[in-house]
C-alpha positions as CSV (number, residue, x, y, z in Angstrom):
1,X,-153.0,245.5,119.4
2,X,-154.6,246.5,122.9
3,X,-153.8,249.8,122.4
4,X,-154.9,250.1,119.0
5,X,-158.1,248.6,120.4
6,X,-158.5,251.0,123.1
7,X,-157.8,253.9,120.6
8,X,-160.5,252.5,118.0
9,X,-163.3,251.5,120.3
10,X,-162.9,247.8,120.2
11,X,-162.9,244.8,121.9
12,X,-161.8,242.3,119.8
13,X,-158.7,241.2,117.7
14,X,-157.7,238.7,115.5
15,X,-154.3,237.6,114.9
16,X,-154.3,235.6,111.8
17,X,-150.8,233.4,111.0
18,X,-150.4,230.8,108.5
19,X,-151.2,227.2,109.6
20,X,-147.8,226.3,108.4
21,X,-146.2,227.6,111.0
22,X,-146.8,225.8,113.8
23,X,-143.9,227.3,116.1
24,X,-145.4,230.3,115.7
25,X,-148.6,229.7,116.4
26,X,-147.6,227.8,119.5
27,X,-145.7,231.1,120.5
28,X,-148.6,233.1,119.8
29,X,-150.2,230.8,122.0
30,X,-148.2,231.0,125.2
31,X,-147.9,234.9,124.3
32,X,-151.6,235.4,124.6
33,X,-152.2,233.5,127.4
34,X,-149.5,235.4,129.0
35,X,-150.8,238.3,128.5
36,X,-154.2,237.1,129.9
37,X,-152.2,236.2,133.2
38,X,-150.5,239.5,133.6
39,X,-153.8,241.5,133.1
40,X,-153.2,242.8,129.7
41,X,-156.0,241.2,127.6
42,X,-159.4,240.2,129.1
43,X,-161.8,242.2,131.5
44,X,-161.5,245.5,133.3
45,X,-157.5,245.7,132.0
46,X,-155.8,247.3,134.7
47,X,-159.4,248.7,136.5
48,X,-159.6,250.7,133.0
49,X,-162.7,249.4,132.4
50,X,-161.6,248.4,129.2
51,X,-162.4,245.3,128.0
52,X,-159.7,243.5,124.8
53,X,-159.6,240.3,123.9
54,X,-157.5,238.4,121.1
55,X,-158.0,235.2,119.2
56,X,-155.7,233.1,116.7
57,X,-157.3,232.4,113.2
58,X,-155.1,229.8,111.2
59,X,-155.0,230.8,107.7
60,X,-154.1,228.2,104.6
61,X,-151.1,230.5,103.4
62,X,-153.3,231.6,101.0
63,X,-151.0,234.7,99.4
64,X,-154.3,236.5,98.6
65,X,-154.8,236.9,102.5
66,X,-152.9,239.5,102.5
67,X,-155.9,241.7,100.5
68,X,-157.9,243.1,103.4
69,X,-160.9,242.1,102.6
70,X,-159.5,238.3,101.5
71,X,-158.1,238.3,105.2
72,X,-161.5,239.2,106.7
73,X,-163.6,236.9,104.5
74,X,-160.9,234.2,105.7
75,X,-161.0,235.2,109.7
76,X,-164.5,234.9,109.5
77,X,-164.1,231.1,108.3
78,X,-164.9,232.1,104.4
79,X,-162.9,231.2,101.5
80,X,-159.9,233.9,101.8
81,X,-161.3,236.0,98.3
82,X,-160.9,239.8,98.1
83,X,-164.6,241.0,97.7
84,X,-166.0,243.4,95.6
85,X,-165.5,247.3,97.0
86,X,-167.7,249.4,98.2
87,X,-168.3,248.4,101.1
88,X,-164.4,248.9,102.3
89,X,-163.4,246.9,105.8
90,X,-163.5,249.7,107.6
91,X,-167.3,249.5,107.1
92,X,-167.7,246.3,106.6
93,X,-164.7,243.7,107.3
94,X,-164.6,240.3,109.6
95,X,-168.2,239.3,110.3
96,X,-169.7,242.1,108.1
97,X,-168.4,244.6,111.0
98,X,-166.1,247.8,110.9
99,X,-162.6,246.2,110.8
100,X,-159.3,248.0,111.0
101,X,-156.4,245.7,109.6
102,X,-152.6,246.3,110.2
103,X,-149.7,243.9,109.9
104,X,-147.6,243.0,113.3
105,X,-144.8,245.1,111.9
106,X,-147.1,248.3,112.2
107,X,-148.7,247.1,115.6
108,X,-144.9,246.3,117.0
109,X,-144.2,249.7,117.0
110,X,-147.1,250.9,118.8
111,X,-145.7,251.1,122.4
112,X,-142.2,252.0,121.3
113,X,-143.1,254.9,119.8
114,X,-145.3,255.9,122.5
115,X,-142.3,255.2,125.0
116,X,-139.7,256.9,122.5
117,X,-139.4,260.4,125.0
118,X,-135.7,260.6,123.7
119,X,-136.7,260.2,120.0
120,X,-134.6,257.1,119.7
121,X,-136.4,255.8,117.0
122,X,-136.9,258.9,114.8
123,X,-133.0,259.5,114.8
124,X,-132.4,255.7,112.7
125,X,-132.9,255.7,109.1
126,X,-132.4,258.7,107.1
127,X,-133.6,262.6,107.2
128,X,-135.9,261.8,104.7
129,X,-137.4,258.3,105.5
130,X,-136.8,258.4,109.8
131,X,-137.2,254.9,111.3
132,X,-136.4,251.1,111.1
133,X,-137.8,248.1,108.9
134,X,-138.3,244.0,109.4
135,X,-136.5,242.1,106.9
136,X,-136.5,238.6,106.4
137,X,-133.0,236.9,105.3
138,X,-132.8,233.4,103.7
139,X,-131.0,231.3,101.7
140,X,-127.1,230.8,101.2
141,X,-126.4,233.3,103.8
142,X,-124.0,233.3,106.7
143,X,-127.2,234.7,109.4
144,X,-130.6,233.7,108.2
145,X,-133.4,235.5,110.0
146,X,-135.6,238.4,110.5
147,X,-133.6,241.5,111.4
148,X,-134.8,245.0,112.3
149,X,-132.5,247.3,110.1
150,X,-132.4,251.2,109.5
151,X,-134.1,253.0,106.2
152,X,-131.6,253.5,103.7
153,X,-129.1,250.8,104.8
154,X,-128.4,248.6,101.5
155,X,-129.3,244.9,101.0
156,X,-125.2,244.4,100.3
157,X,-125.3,245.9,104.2
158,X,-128.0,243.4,105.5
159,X,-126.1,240.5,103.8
């Protein structure tokens, strides 16, 4: 998210998880303050003069949180309802500011793709849809859990 706030201009992120999940809140936790020890989120980020911070906003698992605009009306400490469009979040998102949105999946693959010299990550999947995807698996199944798996593998293959 630091480099997606470096490339957009901002200084500020949000990470919004579910209440119900306290382990991972608790892991975001220690992440973040991590990252504030090693000089990756706060002032000045590596004498770049760059300046990112990130926060935790605890959502109610509301499903409609996942509409854009719901999310930022719900970061901002307002009922988590998708508002009325125009304006769109890029213009006007959490605290009636420009807000660009993307799901951790997207953001994970930030800095791998930048690192990907060898085109590692082009070369899984398929010809025509390159690349990898993070399931979830649960139920009566032998490995429960959230897998990254090629494009085009089956879901008889993940099971």
């Amino acid at each position: 998210m630091t480099i997606s706030g470096y490339t957009v201009g901002a200084h500020q992120g949000y990470i919004y998880v579910r209440a119900e999940y306290p382990i991972a809140v608790k892991r975001l936790e220690t992440a973040i303050r991590q990252a504030k020890e090693y000089g990756l989120l706060g002032k000045n980020i590596f004498d770049s003069g760059f300046d990112f911070d990130l926060e935790l906003r605890l959502g109610a698992g509301a499903f409609v949180c996942g509409e854009g605009s719901a999310l930022a009306e719900s970061i901002g400490g307002h009922a988590g309802r998708p508002r009325m469009k125009p304006p769109f979040i890029k213009q006007c998102g959490v605290f009636h500011l420009p807000t660009c949105v993307n799901n951790v999946e997207s953001l994970s693959l930030v800095a791998p793709l930048l690192l990907d010299d060898e085109g590692y990550y082009k070369s899984q999947g398929t010809p025509d849809c390159p690349g990898t995807k993070m399931i979830s698996v649960c139920g009566n199944v032998k490995r429960p859990g959230v897998f990254e798996v090629p494009f085009g593998i089956t879901i008889r293959e993940i099971v």
